[in-house]
N, C-alpha and C positions, 0 to 999 in steps of 0.2 A: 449441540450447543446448550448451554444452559438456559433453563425457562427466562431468564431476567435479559440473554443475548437475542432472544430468538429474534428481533426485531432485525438484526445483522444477517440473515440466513438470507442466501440470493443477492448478496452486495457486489456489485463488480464495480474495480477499481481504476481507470486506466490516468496509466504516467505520459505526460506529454515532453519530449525529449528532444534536444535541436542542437545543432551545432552553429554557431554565429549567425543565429537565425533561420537557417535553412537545415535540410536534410533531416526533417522533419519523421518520429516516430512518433505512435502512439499505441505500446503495447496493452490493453487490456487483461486484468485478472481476475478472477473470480475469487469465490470463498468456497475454499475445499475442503476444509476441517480447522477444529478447535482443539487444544491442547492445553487444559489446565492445570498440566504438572510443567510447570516452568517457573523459571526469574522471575522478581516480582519487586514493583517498585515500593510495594508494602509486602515486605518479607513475612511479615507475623499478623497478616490483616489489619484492619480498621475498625474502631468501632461501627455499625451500621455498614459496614461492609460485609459482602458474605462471601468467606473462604474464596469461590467460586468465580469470582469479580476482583479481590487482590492479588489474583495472581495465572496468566493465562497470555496464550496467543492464538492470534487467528492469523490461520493459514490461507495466503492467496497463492495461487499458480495461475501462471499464462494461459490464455482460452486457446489458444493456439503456439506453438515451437515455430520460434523464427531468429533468424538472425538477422543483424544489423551491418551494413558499412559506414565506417567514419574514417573522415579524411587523417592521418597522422603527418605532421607538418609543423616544424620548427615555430611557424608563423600562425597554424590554427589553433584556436583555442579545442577546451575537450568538448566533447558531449556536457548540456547540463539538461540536468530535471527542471524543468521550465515552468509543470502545472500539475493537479493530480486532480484529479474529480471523481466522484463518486456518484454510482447510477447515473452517469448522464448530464448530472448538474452543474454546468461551468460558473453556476453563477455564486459560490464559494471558493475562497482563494484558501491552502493547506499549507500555504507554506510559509509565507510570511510574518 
């Protein structure tokens, strides 16, 4: 990570998932690596931006391989992403 991200090192993210309120997932991901040669919503930097920070991803994977069942049915709705939190703290809303 870059010395400006290092504060993101050890971030675990998890997505809270449901299907018409039940059937309830909540996968956890971690931060596995950083990739600074990528897309960038400032293609050519910013001023007071450095190189490093215009343009990058951070990489999460699953703390564990698991899969999920969801009901498929004319009448159910799909799976939605319901919540996402970070380290633990439900008491930030991400999505709205």
């Amino acid at each position: 990570l870059p010395r400006e991200l290092a504060w993101l090192g050890g971030t675990e993210v998890e997505l809270w998932i449901d299907q018409e309120g039940f059937r309830a997932i909540r996968p956890m991901m971690r931060l596995m690596g950083y990739s600074p040669r990528s897309r960038s919503l400032l293609p050519y930097g910013e001023r007071g931006v450095s190189s490093d920070l215009s343009g990058g991803v951070a990489e999460f994977m699953p703390v564990k391989r698991e899969s999920f069942a969801f009901h498929y049915a004319t009448l159910d709705g799909p799976p939605m992403l319901r919540r996402v939190t970070v380290g633990g703290d439900e008491s930030r809303d991400y999505l709205s």
